[in-house]
VEXNU-518165 format. One record per residue: residue number from 1; residue in three letters; z, x, y of N, C-alpha, C, O in turn. Coordinates in nm, 4 decimals, always signed. Layout:
N
{NUM, "ALA", {Z, X, Y}, {Z, X, Y}, {Z, X, Y}, {Z, X, Y}}
...
//
This chain:
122
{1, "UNK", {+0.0000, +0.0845, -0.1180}, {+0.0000, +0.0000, +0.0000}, {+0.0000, +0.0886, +0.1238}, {+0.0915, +0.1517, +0.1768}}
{2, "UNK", {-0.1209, +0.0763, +0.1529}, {-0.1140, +0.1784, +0.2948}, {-0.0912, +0.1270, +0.4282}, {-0.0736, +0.1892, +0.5329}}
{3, "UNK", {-0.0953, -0.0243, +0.4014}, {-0.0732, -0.1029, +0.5304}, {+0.1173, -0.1189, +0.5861}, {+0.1679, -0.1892, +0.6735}}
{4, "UNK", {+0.1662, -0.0400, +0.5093}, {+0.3113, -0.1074, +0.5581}, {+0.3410, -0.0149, +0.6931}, {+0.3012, +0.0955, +0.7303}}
{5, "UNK", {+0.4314, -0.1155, +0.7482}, {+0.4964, -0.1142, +0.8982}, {+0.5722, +0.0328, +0.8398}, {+0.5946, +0.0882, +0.7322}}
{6, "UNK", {+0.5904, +0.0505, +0.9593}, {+0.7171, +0.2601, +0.9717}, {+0.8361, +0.1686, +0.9291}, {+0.8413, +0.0470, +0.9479}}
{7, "UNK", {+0.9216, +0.2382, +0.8747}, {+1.0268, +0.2320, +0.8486}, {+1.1414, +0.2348, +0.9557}, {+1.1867, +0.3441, +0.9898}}
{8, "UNK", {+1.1955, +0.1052, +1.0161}, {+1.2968, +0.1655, +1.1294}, {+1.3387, +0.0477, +1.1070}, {+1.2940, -0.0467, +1.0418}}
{9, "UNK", {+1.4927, +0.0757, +1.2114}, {+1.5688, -0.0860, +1.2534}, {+1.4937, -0.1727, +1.2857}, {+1.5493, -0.2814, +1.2701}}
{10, "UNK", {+1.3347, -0.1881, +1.3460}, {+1.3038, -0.3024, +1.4247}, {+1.2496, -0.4078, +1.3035}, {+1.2609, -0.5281, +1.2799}}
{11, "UNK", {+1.1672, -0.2611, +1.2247}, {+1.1090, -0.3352, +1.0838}, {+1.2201, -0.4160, +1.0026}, {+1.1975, -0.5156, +0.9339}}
{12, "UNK", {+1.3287, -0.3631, +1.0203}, {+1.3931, -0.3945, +0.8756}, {+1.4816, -0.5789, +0.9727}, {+1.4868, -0.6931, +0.9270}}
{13, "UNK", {+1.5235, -0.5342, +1.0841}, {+1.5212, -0.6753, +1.1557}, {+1.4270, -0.7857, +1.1489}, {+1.4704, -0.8993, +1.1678}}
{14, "UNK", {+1.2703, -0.7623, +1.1179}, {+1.1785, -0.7861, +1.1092}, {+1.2033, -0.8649, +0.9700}, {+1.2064, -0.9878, +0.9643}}
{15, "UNK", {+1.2227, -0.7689, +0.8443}, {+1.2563, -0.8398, +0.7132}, {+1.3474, -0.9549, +0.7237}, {+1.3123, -1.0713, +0.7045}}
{16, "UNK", {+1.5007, -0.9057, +0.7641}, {+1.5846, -1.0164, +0.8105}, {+1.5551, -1.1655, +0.8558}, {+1.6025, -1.2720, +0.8164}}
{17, "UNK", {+1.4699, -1.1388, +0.9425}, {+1.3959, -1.2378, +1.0509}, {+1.2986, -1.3243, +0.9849}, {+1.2498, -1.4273, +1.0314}}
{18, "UNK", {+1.2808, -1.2823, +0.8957}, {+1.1369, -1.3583, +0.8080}, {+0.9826, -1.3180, +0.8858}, {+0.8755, -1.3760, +0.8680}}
{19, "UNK", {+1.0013, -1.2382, +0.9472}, {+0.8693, -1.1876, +1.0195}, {+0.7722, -1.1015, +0.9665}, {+0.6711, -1.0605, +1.0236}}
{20, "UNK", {+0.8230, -1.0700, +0.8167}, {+0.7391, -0.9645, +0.7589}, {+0.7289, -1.0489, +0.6123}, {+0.8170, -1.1052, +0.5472}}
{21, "UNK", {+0.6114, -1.0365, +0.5931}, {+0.5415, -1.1146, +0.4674}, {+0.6405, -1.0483, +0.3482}, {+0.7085, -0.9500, +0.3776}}
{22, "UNK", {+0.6440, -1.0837, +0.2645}, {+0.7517, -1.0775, +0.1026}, {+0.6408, -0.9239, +0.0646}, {+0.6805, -0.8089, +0.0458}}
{23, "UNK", {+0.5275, -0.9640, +0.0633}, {+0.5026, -0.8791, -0.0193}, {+0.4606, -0.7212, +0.0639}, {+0.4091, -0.6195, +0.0174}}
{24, "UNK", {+0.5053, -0.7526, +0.1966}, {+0.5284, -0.5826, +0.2774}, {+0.6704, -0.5584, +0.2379}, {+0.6742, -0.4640, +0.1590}}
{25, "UNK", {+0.8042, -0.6142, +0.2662}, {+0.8686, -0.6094, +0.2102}, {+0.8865, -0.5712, +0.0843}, {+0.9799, -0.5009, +0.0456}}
{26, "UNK", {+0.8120, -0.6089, +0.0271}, {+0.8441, -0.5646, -0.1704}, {+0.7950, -0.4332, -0.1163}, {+0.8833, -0.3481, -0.1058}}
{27, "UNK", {+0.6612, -0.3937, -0.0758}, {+0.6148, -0.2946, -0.0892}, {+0.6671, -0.1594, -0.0048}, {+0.6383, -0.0488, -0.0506}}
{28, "UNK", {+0.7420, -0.1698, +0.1153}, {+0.8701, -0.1003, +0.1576}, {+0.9442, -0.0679, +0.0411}, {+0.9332, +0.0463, -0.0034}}
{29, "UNK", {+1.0193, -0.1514, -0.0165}, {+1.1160, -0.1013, -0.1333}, {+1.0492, -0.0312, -0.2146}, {+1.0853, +0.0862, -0.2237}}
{30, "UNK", {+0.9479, -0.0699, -0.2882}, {+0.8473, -0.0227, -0.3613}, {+0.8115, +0.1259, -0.3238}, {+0.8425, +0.2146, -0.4034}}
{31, "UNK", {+0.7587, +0.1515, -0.2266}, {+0.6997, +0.2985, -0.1967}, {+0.8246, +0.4020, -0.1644}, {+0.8091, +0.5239, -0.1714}}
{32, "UNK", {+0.9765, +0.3271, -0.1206}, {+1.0806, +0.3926, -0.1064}, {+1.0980, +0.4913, -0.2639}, {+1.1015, +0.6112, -0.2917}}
{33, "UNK", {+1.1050, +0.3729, -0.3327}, {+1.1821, +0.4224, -0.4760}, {+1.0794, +0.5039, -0.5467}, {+1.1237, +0.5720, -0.6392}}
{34, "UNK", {+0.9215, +0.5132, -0.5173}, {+0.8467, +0.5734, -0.5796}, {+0.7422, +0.5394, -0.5834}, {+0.6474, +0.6072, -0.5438}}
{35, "UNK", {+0.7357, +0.4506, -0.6215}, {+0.5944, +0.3667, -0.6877}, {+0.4965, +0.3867, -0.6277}, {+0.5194, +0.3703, -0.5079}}
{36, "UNK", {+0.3765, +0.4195, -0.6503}, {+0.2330, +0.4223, -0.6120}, {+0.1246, +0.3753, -0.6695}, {+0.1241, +0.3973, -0.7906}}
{37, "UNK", {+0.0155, +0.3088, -0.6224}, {-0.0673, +0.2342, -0.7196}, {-0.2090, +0.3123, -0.7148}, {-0.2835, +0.3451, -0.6225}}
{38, "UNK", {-0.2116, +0.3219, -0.8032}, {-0.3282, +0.4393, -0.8469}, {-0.4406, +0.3407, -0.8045}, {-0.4308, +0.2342, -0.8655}}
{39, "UNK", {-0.5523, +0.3462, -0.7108}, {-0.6623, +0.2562, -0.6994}, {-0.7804, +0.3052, -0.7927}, {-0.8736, +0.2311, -0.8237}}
{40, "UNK", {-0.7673, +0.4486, -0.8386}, {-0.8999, +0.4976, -0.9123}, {-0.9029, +0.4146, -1.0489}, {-0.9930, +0.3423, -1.0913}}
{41, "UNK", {-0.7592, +0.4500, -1.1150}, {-0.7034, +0.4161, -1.2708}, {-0.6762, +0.2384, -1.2600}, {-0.6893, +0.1656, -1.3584}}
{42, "UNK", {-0.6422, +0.1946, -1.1416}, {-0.6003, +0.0647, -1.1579}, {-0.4414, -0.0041, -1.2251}, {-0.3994, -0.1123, -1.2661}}
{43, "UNK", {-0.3868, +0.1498, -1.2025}, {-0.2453, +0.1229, -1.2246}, {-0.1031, +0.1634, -1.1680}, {-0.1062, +0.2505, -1.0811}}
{44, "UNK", {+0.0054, +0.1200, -1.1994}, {+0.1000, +0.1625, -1.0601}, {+0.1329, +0.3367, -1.1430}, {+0.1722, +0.3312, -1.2596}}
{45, "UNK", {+0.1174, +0.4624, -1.0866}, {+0.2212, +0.5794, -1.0884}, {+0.3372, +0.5568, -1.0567}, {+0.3811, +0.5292, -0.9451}}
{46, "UNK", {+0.4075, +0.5711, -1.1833}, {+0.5695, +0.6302, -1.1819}, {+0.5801, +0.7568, -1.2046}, {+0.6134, +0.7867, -1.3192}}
{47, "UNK", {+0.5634, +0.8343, -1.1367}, {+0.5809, +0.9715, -1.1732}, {+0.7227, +1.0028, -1.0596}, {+0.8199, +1.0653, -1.1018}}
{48, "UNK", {+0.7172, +0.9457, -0.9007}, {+0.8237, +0.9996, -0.8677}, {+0.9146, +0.8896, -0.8567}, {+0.9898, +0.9068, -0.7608}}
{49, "UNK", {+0.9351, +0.7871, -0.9164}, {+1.0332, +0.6847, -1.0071}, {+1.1547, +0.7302, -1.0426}, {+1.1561, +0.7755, -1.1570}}
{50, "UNK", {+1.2679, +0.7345, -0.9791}, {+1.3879, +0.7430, -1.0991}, {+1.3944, +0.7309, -1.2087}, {+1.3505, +0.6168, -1.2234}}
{51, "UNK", {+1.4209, +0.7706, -1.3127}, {+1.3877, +0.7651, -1.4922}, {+1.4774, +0.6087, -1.4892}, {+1.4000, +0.5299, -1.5437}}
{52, "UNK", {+1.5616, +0.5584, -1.4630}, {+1.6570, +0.3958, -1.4582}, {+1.5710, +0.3189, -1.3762}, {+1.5728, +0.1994, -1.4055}}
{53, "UNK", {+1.5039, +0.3467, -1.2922}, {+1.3722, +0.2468, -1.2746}, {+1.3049, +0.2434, -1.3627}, {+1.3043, +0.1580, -1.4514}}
{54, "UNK", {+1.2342, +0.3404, -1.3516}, {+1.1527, +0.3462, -1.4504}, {+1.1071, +0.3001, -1.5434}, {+1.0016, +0.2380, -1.5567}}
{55, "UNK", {+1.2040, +0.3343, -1.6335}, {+1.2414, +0.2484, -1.7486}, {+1.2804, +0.0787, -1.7610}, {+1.2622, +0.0004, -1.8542}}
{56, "UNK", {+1.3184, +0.0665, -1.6766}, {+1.3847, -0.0772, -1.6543}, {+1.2592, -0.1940, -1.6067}, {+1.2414, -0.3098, -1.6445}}
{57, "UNK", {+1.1600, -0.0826, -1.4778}, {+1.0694, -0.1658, -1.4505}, {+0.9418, -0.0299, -1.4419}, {+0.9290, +0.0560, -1.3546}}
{58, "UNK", {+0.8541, -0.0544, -1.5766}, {+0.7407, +0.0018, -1.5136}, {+0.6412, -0.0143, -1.4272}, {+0.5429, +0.0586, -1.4140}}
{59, "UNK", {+0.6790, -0.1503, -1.3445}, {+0.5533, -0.1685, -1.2490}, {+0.6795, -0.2273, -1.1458}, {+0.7905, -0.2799, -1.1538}}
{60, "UNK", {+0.5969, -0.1876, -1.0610}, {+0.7627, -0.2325, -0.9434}, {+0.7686, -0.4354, -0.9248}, {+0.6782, -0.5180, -0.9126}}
{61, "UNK", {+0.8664, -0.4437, -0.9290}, {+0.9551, -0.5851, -0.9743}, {+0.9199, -0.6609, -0.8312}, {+0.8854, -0.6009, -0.7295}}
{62, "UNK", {+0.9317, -0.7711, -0.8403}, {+0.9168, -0.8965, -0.6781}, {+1.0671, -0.8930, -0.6426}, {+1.1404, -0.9764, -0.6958}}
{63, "UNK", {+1.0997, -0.8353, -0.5876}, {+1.2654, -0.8984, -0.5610}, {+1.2946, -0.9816, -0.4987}, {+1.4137, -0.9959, -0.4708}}
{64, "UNK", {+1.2061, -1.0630, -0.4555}, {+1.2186, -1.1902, -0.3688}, {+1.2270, -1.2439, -0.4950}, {+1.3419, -1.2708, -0.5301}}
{65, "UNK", {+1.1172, -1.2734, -0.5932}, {+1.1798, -1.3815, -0.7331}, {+1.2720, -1.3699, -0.8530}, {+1.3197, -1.4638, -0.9166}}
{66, "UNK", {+1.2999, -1.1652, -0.8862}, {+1.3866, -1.1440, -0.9597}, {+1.5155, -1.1041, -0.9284}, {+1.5363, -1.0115, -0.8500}}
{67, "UNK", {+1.6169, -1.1756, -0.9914}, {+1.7223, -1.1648, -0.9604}, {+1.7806, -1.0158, -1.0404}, {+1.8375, -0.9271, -0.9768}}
{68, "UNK", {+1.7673, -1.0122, -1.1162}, {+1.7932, -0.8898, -1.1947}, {+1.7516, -0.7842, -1.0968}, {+1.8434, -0.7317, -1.0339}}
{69, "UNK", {+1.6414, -0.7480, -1.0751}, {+1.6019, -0.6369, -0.9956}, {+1.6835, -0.6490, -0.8931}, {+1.7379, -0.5431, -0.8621}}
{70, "UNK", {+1.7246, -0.7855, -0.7987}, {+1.7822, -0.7617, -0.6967}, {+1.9188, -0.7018, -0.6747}, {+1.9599, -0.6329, -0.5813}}
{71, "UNK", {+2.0003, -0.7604, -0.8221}, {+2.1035, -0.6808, -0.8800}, {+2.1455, -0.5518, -0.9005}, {+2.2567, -0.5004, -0.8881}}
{72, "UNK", {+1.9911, -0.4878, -0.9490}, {+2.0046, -0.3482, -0.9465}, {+2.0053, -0.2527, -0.8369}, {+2.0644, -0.1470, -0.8149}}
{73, "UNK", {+1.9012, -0.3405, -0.7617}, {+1.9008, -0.2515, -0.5981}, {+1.9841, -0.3000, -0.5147}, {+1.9368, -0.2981, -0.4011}}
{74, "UNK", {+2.1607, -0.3732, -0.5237}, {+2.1888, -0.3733, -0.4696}, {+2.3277, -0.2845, -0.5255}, {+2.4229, -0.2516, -0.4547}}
{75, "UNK", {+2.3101, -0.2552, -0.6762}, {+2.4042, -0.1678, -0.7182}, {+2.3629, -0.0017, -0.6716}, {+2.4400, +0.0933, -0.6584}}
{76, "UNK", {+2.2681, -0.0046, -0.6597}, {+2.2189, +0.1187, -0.6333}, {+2.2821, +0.1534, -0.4862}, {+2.2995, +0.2753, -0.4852}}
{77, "UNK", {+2.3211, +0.1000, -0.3692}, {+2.3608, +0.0976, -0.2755}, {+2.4898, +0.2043, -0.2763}, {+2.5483, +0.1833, -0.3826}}
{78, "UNK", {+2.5465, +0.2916, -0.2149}, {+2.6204, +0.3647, -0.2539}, {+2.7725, +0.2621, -0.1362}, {+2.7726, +0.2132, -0.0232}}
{79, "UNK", {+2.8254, +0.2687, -0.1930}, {+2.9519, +0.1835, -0.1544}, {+2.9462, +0.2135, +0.0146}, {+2.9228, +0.1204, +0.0916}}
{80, "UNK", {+2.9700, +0.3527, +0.0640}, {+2.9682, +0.3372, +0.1996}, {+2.8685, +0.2815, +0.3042}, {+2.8860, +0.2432, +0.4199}}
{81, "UNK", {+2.7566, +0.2896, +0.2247}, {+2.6532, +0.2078, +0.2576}, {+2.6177, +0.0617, +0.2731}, {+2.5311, +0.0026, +0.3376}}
{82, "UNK", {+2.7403, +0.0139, +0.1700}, {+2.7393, -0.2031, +0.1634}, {+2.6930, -0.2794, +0.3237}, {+2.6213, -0.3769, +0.3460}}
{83, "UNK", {+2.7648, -0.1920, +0.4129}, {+2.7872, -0.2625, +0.4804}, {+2.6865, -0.2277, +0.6264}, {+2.7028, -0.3081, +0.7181}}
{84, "UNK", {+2.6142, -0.1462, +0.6438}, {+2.5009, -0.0953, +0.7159}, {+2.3940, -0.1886, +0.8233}, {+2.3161, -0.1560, +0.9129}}
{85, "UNK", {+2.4514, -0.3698, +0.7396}, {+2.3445, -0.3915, +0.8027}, {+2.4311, -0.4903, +0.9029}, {+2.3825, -0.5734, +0.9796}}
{86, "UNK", {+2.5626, -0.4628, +0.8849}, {+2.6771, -0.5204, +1.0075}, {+2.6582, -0.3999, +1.0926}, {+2.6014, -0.4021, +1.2018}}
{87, "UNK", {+2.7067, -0.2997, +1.0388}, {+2.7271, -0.1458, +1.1283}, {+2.6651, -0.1310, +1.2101}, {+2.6859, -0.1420, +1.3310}}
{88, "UNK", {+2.5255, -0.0864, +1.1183}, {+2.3990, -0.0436, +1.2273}, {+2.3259, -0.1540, +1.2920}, {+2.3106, -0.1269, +1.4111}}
{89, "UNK", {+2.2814, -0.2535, +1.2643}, {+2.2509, -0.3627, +1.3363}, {+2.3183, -0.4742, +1.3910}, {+2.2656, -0.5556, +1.4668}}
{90, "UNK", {+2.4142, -0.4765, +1.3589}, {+2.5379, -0.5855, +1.4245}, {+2.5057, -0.7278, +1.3338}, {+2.5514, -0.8367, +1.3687}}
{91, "UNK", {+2.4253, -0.7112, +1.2195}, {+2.4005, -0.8661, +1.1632}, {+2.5107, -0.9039, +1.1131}, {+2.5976, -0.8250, +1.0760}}
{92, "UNK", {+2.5214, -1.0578, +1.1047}, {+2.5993, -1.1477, +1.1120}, {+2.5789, -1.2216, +0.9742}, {+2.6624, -1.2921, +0.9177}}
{93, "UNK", {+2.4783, -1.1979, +0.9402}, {+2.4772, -1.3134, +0.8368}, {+2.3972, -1.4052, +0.8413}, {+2.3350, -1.4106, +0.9474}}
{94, "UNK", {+2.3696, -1.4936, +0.7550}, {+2.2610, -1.6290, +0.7886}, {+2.3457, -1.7477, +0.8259}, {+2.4367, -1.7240, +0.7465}}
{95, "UNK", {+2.3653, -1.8037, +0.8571}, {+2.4152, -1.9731, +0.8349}, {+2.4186, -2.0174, +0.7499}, {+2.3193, -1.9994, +0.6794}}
{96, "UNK", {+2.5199, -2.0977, +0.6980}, {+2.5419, -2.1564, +0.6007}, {+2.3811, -2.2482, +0.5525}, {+2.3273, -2.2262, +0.4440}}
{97, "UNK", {+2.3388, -2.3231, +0.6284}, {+2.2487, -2.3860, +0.5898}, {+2.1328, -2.2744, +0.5707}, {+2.0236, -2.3238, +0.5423}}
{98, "UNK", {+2.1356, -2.1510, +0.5797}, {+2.0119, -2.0822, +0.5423}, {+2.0292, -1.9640, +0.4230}, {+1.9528, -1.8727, +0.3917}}
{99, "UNK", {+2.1523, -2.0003, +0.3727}, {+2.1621, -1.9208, +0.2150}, {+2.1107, -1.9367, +0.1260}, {+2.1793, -1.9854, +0.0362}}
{100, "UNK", {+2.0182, -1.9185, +0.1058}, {+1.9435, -1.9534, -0.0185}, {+1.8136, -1.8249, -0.0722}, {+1.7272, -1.7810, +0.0037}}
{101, "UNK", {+1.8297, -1.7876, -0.2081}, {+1.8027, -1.6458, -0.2729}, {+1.6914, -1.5934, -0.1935}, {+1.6844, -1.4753, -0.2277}}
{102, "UNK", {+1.6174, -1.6120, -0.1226}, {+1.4832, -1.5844, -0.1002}, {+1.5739, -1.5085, +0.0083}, {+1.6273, -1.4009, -0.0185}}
{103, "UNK", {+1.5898, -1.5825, +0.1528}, {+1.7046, -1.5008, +0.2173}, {+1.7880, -1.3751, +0.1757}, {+1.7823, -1.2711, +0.2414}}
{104, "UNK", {+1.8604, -1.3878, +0.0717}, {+1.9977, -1.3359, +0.0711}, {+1.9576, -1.2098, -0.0225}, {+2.0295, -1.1115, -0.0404}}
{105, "UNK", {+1.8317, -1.2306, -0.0780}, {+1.7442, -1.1497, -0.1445}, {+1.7138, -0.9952, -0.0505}, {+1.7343, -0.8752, -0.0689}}
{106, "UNK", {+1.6552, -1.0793, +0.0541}, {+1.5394, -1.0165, +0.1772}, {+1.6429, -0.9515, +0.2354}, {+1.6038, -0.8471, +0.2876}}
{107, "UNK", {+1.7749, -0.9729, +0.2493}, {+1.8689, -0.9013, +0.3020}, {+1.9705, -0.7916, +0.2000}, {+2.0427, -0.6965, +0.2298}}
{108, "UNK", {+1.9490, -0.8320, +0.1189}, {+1.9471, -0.7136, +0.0090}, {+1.8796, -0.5898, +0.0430}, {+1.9154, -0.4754, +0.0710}}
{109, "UNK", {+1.7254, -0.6764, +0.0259}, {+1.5961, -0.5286, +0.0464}, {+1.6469, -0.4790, +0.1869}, {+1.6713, -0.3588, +0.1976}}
{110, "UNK", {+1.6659, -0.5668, +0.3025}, {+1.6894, -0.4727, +0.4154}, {+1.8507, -0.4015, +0.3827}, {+1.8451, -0.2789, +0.3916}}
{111, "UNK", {+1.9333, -0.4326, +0.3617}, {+2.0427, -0.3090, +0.3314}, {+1.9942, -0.2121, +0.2591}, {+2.0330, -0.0989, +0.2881}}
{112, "UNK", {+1.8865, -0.2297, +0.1337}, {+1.9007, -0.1350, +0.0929}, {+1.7878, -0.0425, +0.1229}, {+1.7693, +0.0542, +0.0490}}
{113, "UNK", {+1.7257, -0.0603, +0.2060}, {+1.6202, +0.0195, +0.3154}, {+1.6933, +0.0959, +0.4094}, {+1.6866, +0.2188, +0.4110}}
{114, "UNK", {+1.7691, +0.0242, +0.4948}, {+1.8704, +0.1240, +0.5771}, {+1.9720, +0.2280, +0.4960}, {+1.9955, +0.3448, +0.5270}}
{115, "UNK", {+2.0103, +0.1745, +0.4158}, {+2.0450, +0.3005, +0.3419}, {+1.9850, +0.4197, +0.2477}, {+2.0372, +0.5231, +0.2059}}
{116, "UNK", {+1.8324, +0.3547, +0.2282}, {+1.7101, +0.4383, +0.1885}, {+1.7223, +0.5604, +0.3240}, {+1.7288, +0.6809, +0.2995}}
{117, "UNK", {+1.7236, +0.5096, +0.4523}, {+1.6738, +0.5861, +0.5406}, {+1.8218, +0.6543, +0.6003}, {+1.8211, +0.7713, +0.6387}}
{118, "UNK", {+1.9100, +0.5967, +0.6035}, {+2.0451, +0.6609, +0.5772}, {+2.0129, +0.8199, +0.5131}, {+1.9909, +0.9116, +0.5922}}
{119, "UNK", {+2.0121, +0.8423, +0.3759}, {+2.0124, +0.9239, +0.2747}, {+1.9289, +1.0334, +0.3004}, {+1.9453, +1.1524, +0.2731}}
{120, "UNK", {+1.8036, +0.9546, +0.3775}, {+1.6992, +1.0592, +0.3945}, {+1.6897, +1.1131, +0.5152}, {+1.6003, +1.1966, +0.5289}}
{121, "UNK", {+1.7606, +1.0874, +0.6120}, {+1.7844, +1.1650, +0.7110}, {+1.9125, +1.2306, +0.7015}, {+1.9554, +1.2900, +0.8004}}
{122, "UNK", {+1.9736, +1.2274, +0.6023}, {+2.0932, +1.3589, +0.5633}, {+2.0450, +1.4808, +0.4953}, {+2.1238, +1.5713, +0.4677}}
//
């Protein structure tokens, strides 16, 4: 995916916000953790994949529809990190009337983007 937005607070507010299509989103997480889609072969490279991805998902997962995956990338989060997207962005949360997985999902992927970019600027 060569079309995705830079990686910063505005983008990942952007995710929050519902302003960025699911599947730039997936593909943010996606190109974070590794994944690349071979256009010659017609298939995704895992080569720089974590071996627990990897294995778990050889083609990178929707985390807007799987809950499992969303599970994993939010265990993957390193504890001081949970909370990043109060810290660094001051978010609040959704409203009660706007909890629902697709949301609470998308705010998953954005915590665990800021702490993608956390890590990598250490």
């Amino acid at each position: 995916m060569s079309d995705l937005p830079p990686l910063n607070p505005d983008t990942v507010w952007d995710i929050l916000n519902d302003k960025i299509d699911d599947a730039i989103a997936n593909g943010l997480v996606w190109h974070c953790l590794g994944y690349r889609y071979d256009d010659v072969n017609g298939h995704w490279d895992v080569t720089d994949v974590a071996p627990d991805w990897r294995e778990a998902y050889p083609e990178p997962p929707d985390f807007i529809e799987s809950r499992p995956a969303t599970v994993k990338l939010t265990r993957s989060i390193p504890a001081e990190n949970k909370q990043l997207l109060k810290e660094q962005l001051g978010f609040t949360g959704y409203k009660v009337g706007e909890l629902v997985p697709r949301l609470t999902r998308r705010a998953t992927m954005a915590n665990w983007l800021l702490s993608y970019l956390r890590s990598a600027s250490t």
